[in-house]
C-alpha positions in Angstrom: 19.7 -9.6 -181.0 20.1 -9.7 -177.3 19.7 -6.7 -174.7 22.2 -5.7 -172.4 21.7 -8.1 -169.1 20.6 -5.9 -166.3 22.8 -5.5 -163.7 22.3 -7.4 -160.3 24.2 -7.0 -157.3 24.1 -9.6 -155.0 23.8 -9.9 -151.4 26.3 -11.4 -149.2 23.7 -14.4 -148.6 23.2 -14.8 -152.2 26.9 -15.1 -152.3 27.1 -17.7 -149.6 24.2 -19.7 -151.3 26.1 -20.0 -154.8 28.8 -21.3 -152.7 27.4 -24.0 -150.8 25.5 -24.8 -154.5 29.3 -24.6 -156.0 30.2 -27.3 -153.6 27.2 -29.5 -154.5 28.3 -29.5 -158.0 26.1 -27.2 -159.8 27.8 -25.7 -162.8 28.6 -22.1 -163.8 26.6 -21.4 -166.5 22.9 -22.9 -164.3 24.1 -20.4 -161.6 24.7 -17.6 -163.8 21.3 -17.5 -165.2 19.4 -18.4 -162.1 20.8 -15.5 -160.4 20.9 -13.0 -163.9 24.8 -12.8 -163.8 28.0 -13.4 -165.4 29.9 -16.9 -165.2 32.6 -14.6 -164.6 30.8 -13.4 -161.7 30.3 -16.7 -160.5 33.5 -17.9 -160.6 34.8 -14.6 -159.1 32.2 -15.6 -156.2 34.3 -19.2 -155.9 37.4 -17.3 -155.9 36.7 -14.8 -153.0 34.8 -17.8 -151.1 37.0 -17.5 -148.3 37.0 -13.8 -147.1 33.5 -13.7 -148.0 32.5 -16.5 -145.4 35.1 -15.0 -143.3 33.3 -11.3 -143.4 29.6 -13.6 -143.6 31.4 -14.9 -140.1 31.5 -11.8 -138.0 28.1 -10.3 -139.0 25.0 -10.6 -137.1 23.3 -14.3 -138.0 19.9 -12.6 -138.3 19.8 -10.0 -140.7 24.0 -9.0 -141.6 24.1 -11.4 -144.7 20.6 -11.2 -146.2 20.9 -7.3 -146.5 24.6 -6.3 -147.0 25.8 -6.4 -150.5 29.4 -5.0 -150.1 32.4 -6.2 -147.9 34.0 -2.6 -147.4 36.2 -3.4 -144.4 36.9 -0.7 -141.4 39.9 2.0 -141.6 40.7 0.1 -138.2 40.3 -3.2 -138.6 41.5 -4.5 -135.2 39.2 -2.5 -134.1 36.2 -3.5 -136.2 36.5 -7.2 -135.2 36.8 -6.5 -131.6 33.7 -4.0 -131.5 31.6 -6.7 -133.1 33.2 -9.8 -130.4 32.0 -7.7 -127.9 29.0 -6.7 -129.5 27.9 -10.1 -130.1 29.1 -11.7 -126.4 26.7 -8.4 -125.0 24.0 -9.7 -127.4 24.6 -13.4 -126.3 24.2 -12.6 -122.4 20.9 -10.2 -123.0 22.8 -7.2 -121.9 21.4 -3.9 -123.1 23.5 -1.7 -125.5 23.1 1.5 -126.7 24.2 3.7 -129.2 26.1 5.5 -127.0 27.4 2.4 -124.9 29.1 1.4 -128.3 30.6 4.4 -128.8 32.2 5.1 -125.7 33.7 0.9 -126.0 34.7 2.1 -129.3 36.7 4.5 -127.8 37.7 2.6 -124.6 39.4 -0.3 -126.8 41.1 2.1 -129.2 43.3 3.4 -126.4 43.6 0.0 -125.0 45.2 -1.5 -127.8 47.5 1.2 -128.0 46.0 2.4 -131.6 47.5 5.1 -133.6 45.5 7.5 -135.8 42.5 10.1 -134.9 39.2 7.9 -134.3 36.2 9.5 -133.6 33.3 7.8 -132.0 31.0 9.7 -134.1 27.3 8.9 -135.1 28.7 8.3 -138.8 31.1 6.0 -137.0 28.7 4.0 -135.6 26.1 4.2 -138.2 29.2 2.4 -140.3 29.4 -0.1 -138.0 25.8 -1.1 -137.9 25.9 -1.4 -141.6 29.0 -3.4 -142.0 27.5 -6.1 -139.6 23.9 -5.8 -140.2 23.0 -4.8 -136.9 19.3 -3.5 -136.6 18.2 -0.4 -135.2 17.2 -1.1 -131.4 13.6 0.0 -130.5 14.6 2.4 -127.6 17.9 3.7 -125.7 19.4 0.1 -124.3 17.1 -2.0 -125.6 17.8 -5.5 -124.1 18.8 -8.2 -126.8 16.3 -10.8 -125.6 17.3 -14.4 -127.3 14.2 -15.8 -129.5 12.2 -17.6 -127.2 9.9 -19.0 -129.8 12.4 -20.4 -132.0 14.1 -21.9 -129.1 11.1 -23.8 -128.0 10.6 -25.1 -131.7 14.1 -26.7 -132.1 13.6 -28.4 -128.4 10.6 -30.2 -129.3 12.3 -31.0 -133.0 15.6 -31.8 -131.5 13.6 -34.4 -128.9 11.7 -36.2 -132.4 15.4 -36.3 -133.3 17.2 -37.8 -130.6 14.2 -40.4 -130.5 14.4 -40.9 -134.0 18.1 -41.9 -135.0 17.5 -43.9 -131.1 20.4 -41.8 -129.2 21.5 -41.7 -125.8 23.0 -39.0 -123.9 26.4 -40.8 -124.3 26.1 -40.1 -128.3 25.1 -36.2 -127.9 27.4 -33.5 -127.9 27.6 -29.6 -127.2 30.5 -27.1 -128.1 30.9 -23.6 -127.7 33.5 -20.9 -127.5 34.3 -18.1 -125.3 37.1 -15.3 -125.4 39.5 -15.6 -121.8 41.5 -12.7 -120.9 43.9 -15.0 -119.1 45.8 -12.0 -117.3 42.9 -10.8 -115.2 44.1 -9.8 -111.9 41.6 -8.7 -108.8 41.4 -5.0 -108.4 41.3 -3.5 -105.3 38.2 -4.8 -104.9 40.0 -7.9 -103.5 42.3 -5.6 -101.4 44.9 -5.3 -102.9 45.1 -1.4 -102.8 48.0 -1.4 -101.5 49.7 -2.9 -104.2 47.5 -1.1 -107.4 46.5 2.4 -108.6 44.5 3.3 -111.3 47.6 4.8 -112.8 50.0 1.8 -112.3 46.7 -0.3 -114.1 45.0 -1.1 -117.0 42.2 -3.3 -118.2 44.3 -6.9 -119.3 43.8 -7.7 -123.5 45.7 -10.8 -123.2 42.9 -12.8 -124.6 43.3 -16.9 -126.4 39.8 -18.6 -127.2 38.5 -21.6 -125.6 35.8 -24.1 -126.6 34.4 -26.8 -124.4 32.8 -30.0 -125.9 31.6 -32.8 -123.5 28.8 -35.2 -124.0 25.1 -34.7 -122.2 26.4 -37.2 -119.3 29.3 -35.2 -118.9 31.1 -37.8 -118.5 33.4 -37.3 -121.6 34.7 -33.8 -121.3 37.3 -33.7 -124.8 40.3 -31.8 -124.4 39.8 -28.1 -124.4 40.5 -26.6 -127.7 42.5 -23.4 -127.6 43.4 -20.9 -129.7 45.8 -17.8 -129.6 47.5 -15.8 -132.4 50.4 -16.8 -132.1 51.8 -19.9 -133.6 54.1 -20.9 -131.2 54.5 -18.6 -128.3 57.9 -17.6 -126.9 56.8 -18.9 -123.8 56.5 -22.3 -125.5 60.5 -22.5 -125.6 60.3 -25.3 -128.3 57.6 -27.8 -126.0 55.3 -30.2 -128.4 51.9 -29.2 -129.0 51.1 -32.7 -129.2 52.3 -32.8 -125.2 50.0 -29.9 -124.3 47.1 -30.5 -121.8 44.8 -29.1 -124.4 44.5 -29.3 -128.7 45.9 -25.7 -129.7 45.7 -23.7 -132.5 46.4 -20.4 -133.6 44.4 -17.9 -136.0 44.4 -13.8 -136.2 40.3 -14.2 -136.0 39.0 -13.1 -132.7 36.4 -16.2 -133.0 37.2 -19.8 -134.4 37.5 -20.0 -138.0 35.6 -22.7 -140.4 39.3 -23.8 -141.1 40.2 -24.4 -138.1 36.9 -26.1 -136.9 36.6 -28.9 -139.5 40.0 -29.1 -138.6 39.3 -29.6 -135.3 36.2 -31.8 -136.1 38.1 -34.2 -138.5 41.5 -34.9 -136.5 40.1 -34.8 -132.8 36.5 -34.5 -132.0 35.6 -37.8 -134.7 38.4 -39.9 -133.7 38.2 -39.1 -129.6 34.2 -40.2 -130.0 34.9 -43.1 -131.8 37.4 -44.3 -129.2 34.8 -43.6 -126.1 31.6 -45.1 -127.7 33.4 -47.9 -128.3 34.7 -48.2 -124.7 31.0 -47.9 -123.8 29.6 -50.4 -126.2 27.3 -48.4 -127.7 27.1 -47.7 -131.8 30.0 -45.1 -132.6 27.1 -42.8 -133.7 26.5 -39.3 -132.4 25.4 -35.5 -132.9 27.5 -32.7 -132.1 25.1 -28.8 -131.3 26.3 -26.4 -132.6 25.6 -22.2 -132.8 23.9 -20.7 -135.5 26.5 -20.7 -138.7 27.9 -19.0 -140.6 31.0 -19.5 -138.0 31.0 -23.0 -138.6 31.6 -24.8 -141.5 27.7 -25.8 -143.7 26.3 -29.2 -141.8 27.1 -31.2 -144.7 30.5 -30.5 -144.6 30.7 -31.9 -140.6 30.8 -35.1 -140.7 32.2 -38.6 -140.8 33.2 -40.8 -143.4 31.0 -42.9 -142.5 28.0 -40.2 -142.0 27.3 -41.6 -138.4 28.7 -38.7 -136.9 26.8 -35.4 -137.7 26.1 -31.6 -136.7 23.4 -30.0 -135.5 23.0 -26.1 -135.6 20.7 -23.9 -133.0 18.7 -21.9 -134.8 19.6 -18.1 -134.7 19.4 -15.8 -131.3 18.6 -18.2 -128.8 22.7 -19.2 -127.5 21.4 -18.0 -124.0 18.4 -19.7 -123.8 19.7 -23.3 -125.1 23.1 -23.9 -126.0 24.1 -26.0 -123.4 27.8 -25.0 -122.8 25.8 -21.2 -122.3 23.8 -22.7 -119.7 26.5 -22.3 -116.7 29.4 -24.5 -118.1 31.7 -21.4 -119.8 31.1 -19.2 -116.8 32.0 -22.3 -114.3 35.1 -23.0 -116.5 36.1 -19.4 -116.2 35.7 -19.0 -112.2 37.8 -21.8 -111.8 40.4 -20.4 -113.9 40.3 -17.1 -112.5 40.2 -19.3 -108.5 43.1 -20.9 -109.8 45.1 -17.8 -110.9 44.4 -16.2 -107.5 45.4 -19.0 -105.5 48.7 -18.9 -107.6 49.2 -15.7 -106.8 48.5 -16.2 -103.1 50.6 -19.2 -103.1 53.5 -17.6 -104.8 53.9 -14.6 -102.2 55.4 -12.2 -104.7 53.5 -8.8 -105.6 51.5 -8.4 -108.5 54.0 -6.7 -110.4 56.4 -9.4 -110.2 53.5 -12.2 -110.8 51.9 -10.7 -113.8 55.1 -10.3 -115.5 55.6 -14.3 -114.5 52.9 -15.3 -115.9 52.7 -16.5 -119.4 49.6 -17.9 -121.8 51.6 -21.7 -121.1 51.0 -21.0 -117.2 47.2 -20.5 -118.4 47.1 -23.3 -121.3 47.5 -25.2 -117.9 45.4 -23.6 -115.7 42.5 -23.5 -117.7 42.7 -27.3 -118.9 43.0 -27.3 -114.7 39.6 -25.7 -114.7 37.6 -27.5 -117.3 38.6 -31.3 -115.5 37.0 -29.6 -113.1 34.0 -29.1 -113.6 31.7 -31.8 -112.1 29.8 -33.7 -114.3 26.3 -32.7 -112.7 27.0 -29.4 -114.1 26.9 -30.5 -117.8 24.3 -32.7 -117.4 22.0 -29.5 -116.0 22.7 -27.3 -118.4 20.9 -29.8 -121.1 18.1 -30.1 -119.2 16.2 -27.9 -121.3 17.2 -29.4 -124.7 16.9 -33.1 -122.9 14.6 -33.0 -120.1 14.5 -36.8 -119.4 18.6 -36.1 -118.6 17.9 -34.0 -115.9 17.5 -36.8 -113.2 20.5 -37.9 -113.9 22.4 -34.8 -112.9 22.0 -35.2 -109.3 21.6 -32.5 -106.4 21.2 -29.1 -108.1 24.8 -27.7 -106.6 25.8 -24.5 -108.2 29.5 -25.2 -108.7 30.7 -21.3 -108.7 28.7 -20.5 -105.6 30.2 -23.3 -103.6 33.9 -22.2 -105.2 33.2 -18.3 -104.7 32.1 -19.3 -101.1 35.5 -21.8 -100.6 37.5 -18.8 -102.0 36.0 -16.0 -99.5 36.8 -18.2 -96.6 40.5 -18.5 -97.4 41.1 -14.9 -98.4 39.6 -13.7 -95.3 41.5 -15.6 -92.9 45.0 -14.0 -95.3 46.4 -10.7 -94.0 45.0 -7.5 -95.7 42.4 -9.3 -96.9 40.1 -10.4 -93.9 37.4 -7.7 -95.3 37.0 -10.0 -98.7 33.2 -11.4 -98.8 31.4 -13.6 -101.1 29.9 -10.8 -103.6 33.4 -9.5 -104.1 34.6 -12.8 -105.3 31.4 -13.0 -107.5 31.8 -9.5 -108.4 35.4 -10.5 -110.2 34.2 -14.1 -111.2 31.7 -12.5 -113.5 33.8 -8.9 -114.5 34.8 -8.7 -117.7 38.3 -7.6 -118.8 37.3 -4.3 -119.1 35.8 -3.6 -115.7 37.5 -1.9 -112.9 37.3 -5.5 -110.8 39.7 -6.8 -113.4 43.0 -5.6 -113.9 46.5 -6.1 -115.1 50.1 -4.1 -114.4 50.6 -1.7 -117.4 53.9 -1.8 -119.2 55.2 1.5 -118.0 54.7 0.5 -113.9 57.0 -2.6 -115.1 59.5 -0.6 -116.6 60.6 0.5 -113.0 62.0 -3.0 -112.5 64.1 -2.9 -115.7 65.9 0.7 -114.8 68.5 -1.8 -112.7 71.2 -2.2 -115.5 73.8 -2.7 -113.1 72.4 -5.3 -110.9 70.8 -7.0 -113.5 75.0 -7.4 -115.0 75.9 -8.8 -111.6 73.4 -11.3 -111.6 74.6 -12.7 -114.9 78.2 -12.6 -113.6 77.0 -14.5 -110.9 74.6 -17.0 -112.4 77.5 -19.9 -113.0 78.2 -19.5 -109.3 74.8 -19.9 -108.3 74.2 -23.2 -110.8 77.4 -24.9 -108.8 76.4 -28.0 -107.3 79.5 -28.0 -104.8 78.2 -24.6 -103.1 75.0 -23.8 -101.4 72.0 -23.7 -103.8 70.3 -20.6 -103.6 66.3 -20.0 -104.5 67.5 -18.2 -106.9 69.1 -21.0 -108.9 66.6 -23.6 -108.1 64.1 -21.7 -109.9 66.3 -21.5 -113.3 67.0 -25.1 -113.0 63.3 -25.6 -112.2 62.1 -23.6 -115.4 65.1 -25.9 -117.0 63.7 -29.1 -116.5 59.5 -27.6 -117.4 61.0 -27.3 -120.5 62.4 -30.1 -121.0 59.3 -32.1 -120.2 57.6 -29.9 -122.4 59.8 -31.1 -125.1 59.1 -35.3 -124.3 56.5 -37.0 -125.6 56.1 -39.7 -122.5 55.9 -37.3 -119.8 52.5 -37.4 -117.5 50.7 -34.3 -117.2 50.2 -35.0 -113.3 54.3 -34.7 -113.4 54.4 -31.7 -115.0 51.7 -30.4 -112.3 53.9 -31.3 -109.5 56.9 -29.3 -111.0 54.6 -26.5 -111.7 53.9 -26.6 -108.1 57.5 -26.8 -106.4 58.3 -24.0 -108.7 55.5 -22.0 -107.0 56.7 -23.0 -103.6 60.7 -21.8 -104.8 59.1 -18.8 -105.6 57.6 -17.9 -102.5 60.7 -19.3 -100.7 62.7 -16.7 -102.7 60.0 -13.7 -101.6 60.5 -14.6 -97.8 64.3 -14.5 -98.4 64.2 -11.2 -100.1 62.0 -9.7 -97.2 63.8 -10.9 -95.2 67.3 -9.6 -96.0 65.7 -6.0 -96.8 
């Protein structure tokens, strides 16, 4: 007669590996008694596969999956996955975090997204936290999260054997990597603009879509930006055709880019757009796209092309900072330009920050941002592989550090702009590299705005006067050039044969209407 089977409880990488041997066609029953359990077990494993990738997703690559047997999520949720974003990005740029550092983000992020409840930062809180994601105790108070440098010299010299190996060029090899962009980040009064901002009218901007940049080691063939928001189809989207949009967009609750969503991304874009340019080049339509340390990405075996010519490659664990290309200079370039762009906007448009930030919509930074990534100079990409593909590095050209050059460019203009001749390069740098939650980097709150929506009466008048205004027989006022302006973005966001250097040029009259209309306004006050 049998005994009783002992009871096992797995660990959330034991759970991961009977998936990925699930999917290579290993039955049931083998699995149940290699691993002492159940077939209902197993196939209760292939049922939950999703949520437990998902939770394998947001713990820490190193040690959260090989320790933590149970998937107990957070009281706040929201909460949980944007602790452990940050956590990680800190971790990513070898910043040092503490015990305490956490807690008082914790705390910071709970009253920023306007949470209701009574959280307490405790030691048990955090203590939680560190379990839930597998985060290690740190050797001292702010211990700096130094990337492996071992393992990151191994996979160069294995990665070099590979690229010489399968014969590839730097035309056929690939990098992609995401980053969070708080799109609404406004200078503080850092970049004078005291005048206009108090700490009481403020708040630190959570606006926040994803981006991910993929180009080739020339640099030469940048792919569209990928973007991803919550949202399916914004408001501010008014019906326009995703298929129109400067960049490929998608839309998840995640705060990083789902496996879903990747292969999805993989299949239907990044294949079929390589294809296409090898081709133009001549050259075999094989290539290798690098990759970050899964489980955020879809198993390697599962990234590929029909035909198998086009693969993935994944970094080992810890060593993003040291390696991954897109880490190397080309994320933070992309994001000065965008947050250039958004100042000269704001510049260019003449109206106060109030009225600007509550202009400004995620499709005014789908734009900007796909603005910002074209560009980036090819000698910049080609740089930051120099470490993975040293013989690329004489290709790249001078060594120009882009942002320098654009900080400098952007210092020059704002000091020769009234109340703002005292702005100097290491203010510009000091918001270029401020993150959303830093005093350099803010947006208007929604009570400040509510000022501007206590005008009932003259807000009536306007409508009764808007058919007036949109008469073509009468004088056409700023005011009515802007609606028919917005009028006719959205219509081109809505046809499939419009250039995106037309859509530009309207974006840009509609700037120049608005700071037409400011003057007038001044002017008559």
């Amino acid at each position: 007669m049998l005994g009783k089977r002992k009871r096992v409880v797995l660990t959330i990488k034991d759970k991961l590996d009977i998936i990925k041997k699930l999917e290579e066609g290993i039955s049931f029953k083998k699995l149940s008694v290699v691993y002492g359990i159940g077939e209902s077990t197993v196939r209760d494993i292939k049922k939950n596969k999703e949520r437990i990738i998902n939770y394998a997703n947001s713990s820490d690559p190193t040690s959260g999956v090989s320790k933590r047997k149970s998937m107990k999520s957070s009281t706040y949720e929201e909460l949980d996955r944007v602790m452990i974003e940050w956590f990680n990005q800190q971790k990513t740029d070898g910043i040092p975090v503490s015990g305490t550092i956490c807690a008082k983000q914790a705390k910071f992020f709970f009253d920023a997204l306007g949470m209701e409840g009574d959280f307490n930062a405790s030691s048990g809180w955090l203590t939680r936290f560190k379990q839930r994601h597998g985060i290690p105790k740190a050797t001292g108070k702010g211990t700096k999260l130094k990337g492996d440098e071992t393992a990151a010299s191994e996979f160069c010299g294995n990665f070099q054997e590979f690229v010489e190996r399968e014969n590839l060029q730097p035309e056929q090899i690939y990098g992609a990597d995401q980053t969070g962009l708080f799109w609404k980040c406004l200078p503080s009064r850092t970049l004078a603009l005291e005048t206009e901002q108090n700490t009481s009218g403020y708040r630190s901007s959570r606006e926040r879509i994803i981006i991910m940049c993929c180009a080739n080691a020339t640099g030469l063939h940048k792919l569209n930006l990928c973007v991803v928001g919550k949202a399916k189809k914004p408001r501010a989207f008014k019906g326009a055709d995703l298929s129109n949009l400067p960049v490929t967009y998608f839309s998840q609750k995640s705060a990083w880019i789902e496996h879903s969503v990747f292969r999805q991304w993989f299949e239907k874009y990044f294949v079929p757009q390589v294809q296409k340019h090898l081709k133009s080049q001549g050259l075999l339509e094989k290539a290798v796209l690098l990759l970050d340390f899964p489980p955020a990405h879809p198993n390697e075996e599962l990234l590929s092309s029909d035909d198998g010519r086009i693969i993935v490659k994944y970094l080992p664990p810890n060593v993003t900072s040291l390696i991954q290309p897109m880490s190397q200079g080309v994320l933070a370039t992309v994001k000065r330009y965008y947050r250039a762009g958004l100042l000269q906007k704001y510049m260019g448009e003449g109206v106060d920050p109030k009225m600007f930030w509550k202009n400004l919509t995620v499709l005014d930074a789908i734009y900007e941002v796909s603005r910002a990534w074209n560009m980036v100079k090819s000698s910049t990409i080609t740089k930051a592989w120099k470490k993975l593909f040293p013989s690329n590095e004489e290709n790249a050209g001078m060594n120009i550090d882009e942002g320098a050059i654009l900080a400098a460019n952007l210092a020059t203009v704002l000091q020769n702009t009234e109340d703002c001749e005292h702005v100097d390069i290491e203010n510009i740098d000091q918001w270029f590299d401020s993150r959303s939650n830093d005093s350099s980097c803010q947006v208007l709150t929604d009570s400040e705005g509510a000022e501007d929506q206590a005008k009932p009466a003259e807000q009536k008048h306007s409508n009764k006067t808007r058919k007036a205004d949109l008469n073509p027989e009468k004088h056409i006022s700023h005011k009515a050039a802007l609606e028919w302006t917005e009028n006719l973005l959205d219509y081109l966001e809505q046809q499939d044969d419009m250039l995106l250097s037309d859509k530009l040029v309207l974006r840009r009259l509609r700037t120049i209407i608005r700071r037409k209309q400011k003057i007038q306004n001044n002017k008559n006050h």
